[in-house]
C-alpha positions in Angstrom: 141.8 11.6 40.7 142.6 10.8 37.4 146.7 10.6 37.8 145.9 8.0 39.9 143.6 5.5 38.4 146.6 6.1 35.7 149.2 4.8 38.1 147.2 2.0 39.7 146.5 1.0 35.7 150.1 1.2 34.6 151.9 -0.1 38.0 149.4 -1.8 39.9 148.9 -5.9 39.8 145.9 -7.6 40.3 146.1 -10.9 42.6 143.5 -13.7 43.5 141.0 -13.1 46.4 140.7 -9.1 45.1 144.1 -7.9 46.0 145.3 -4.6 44.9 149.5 -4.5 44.6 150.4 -1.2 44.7 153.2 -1.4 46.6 155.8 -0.1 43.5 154.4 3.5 44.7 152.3 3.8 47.6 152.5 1.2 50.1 155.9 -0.7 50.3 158.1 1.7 47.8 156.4 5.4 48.0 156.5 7.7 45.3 156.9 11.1 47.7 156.4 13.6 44.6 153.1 11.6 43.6 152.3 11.3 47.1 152.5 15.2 47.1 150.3 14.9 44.8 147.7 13.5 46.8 147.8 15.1 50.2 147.2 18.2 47.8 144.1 16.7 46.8 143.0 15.3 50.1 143.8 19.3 51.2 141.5 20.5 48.1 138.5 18.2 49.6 139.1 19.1 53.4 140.8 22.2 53.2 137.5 24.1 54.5 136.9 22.1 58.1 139.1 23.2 61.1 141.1 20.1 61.2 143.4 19.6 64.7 144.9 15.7 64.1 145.1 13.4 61.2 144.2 10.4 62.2 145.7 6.7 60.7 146.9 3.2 61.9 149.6 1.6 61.3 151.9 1.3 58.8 150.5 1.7 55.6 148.2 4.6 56.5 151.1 6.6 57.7 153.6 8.0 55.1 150.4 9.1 53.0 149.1 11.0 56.2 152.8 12.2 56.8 152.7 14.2 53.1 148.8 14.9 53.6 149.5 16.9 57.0 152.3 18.8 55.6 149.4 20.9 53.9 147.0 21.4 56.8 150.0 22.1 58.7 148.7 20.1 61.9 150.2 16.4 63.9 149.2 13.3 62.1 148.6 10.7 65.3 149.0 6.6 64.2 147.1 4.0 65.8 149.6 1.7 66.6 149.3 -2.6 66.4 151.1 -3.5 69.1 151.8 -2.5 72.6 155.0 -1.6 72.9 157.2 -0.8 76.3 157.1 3.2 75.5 153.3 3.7 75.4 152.6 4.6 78.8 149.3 6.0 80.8 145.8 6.0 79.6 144.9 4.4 76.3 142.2 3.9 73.7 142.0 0.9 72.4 139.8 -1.3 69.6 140.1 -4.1 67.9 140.4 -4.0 63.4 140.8 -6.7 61.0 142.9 -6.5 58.6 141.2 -7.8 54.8 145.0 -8.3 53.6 146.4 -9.8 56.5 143.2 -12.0 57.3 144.0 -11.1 61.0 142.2 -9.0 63.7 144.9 -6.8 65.7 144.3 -4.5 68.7 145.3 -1.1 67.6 146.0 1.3 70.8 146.2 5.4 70.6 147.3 7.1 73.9 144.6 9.4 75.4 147.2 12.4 76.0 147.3 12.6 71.4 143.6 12.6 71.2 141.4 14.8 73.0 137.6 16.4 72.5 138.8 19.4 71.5 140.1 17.8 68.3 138.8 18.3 64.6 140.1 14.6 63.1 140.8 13.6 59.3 141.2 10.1 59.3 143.6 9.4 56.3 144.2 5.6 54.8 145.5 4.0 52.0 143.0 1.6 51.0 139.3 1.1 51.6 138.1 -2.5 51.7 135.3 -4.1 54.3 135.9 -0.6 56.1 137.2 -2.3 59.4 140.0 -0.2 60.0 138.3 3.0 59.5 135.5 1.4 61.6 138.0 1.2 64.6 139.8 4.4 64.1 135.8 6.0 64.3 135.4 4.1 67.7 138.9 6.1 69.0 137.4 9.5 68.0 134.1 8.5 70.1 135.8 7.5 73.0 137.7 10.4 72.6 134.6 12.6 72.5 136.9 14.2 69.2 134.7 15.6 66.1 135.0 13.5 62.5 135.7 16.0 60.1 135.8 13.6 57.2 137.5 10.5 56.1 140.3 10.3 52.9 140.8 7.5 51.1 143.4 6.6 48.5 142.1 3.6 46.7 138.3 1.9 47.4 137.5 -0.8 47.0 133.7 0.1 45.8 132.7 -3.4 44.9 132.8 -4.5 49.0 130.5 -3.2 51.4 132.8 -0.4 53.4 132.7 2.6 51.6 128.5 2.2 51.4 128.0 1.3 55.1 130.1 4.5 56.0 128.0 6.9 53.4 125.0 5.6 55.0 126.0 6.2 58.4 126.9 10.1 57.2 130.4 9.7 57.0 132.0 12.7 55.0 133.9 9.9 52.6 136.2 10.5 50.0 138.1 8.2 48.0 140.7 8.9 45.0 140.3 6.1 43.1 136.9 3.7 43.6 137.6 0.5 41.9 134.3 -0.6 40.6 135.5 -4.2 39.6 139.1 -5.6 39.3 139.5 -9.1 37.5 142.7 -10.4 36.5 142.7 -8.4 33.5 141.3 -5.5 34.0 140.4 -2.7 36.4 137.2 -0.3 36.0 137.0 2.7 37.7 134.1 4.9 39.3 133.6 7.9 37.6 133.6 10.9 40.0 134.0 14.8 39.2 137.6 16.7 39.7 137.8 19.9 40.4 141.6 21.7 40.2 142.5 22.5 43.4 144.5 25.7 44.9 147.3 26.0 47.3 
């Protein structure tokens, strides 16, 4: 998505240990119109499947899966990081490091929001290591759900996630792949755009 790797050029800030600040318009301060933007183009690559949930944790994940489901017209469900007093009954639970964080949570989903008769686009922000879309897969097979495809805002394409889910058949698509990010610069994968209809 070409608007993008614009944006991430123009507003994005490179930090030591391969960090990615985006945070002046998707993940601390969001730019809803740009946003829009995307979950238009997430809806132009998944549009076709017969998609029941989107599928994120929490918190980044879920703004950009908020605006995404607005276009497939169906729930988004959060993995949340944290048990919390008003998550009652049965629950599916795995554990996901976070490459930012440098911390392994336990994210938990109640059973009663995910279900085998569900279609599931899993939405995120960023693609690093791939261990947060690694435990949102384990959810949908304990849920006995069907993966319709994964959607990814900005990879990370010089670590190993987005290749280890591609081999494994994962229907991946990411945005933005950053080949290599230095302090200085940022190059892009190339990938083909098509113009989408709504």
């Amino acid at each position: 998505m070409k608007a993008l790797e614009e944006k991430i050029l123009k507003e994005g800030q490179v930090r030591p240990g391969h960090i990615l600040k985006v945070d002046s318009f998707l993940n601390h301060q969001m730019d809803i119109e740009f946003i829009n933007e995307i979950g238009k183009e997430f809806l132009r690559l998944f549009g076709d499947r017969p998609i029941t949930k989107i599928l994120t944790v929490e918190a980044s994940g879920i703004g950009i899966a908020c605006i995404t489901a607005q276009y497939f017209k169906v729930p988004v469900v959060f993995a949340k990081k944290a048990q919390s007093l008003n998550l009652d009954g049965s629950l599916y639970t795995t554990k996901v490091q976070s490459y930012t964080h440098n911390r392994v949570y336990d994210v938990i989903l109640s059973k009663k929001f995910l279900t085998a008769d569900d279609h599931v686009l899993v939405i995120d922000d960023f693609l690093a290591n791939g261990c947060a879309v690694n435990g949102l897969l384990d959810i949908i097979d304990e849920a006995g759900a069907t993966l319709e495809g994964v959607g990814i805002v900005i990879e990370k394409g010089f670590q190993d996630g987005g290749r280890e889910l591609r081999a494994r058949g994962v229907d991946l698509k990411s945005l933005a792949i950053i080949k290599s990010m230095t302090d200085h610069s940022i190059e892009f994968e190339k990938q083909e755009e098509e113009p989408y209809e709504i």
